[in-house]
C-alpha positions in Angstrom: -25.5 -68.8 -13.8 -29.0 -68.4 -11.9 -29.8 -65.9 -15.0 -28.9 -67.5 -17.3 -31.0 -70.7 -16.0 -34.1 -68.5 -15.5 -33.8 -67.3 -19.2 -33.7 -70.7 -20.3 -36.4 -71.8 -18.3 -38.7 -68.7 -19.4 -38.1 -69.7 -23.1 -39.1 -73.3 -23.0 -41.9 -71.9 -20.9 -42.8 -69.8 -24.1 -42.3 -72.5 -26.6 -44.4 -75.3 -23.4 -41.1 -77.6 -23.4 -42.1 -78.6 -19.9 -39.8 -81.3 -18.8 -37.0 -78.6 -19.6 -38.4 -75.4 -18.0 -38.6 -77.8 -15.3 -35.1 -79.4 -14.9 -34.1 -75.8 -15.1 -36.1 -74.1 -12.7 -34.8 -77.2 -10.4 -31.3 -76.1 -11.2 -32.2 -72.6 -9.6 -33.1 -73.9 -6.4 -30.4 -76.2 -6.1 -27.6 -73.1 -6.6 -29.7 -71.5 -4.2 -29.1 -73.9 -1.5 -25.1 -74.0 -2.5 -25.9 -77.9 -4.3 -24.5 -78.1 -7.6 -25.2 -81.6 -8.1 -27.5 -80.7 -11.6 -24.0 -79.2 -13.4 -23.0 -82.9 -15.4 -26.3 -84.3 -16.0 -27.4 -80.5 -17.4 -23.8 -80.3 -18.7 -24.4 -83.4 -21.5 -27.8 -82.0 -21.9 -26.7 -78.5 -23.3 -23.1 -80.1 -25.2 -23.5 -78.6 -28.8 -24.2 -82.0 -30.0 -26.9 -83.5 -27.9 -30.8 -83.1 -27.1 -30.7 -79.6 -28.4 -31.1 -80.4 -31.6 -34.6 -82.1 -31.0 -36.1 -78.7 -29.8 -35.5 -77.4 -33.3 -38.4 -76.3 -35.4 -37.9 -78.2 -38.9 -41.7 -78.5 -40.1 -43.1 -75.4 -41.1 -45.4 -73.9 -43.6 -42.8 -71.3 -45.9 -44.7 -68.3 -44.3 -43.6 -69.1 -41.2 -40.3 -69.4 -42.0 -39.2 -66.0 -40.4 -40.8 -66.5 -37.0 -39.4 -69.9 -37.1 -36.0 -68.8 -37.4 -36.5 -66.6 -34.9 -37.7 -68.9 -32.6 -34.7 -71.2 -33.6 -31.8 -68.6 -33.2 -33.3 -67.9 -29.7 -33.0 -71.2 -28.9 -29.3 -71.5 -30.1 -28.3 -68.2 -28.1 -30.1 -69.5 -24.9 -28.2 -73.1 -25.8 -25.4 -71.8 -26.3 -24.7 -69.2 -23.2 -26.2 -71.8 -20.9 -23.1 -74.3 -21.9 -20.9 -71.6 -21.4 -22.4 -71.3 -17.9 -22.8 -74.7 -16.7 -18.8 -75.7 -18.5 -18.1 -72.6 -16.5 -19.6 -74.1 -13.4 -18.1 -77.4 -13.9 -14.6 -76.2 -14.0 -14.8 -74.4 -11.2 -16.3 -76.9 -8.8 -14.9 -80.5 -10.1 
């Protein structure tokens, strides 16, 4: 799960979403000392239909359409395997 965490926090370092490169850099260091406390609230953060959606690039100028998408389908992959992890996680230590 650590990997996928640090790829997730890398990206929203990229694209300076702060608050979320944060809360999963925190998540890191809380597996590393054996404290998986983070797994809920991160959990309803990463369900397909919550706050996800907001980091979603909708306003663009038609030339930047392709390195939007791009930008957005990186998003959904990092999304989406980091659910898998944390519903993973969840299962195995509820």
């Amino acid at each position: 799960m650590t990997k996928t965490l640090k790829a997730a926090a890398e990206y929203f370092s990229q694209r300076g979403i702060a608050d979320w490169e944060l809360e999963a850099r925190d998540a890191i260091q809380k597996i590393e000392n054996n404290d998986f406390s983070f797994i809920e609230s991160l959990w309803l953060k990463y369900a397909p239909t919550c706050d996800i959606d907001d980091l979603l690039i909708t306003d663009y100028k038609p030339e930047e359409e392709k390195a939007v998408n791009e930008l957005n389908d990186k998003l959904a992959e990092i999304a989406n395997s980091t659910f898998a992890a944390l519903d993973k996680a969840k299962s195995e230590n509820t």
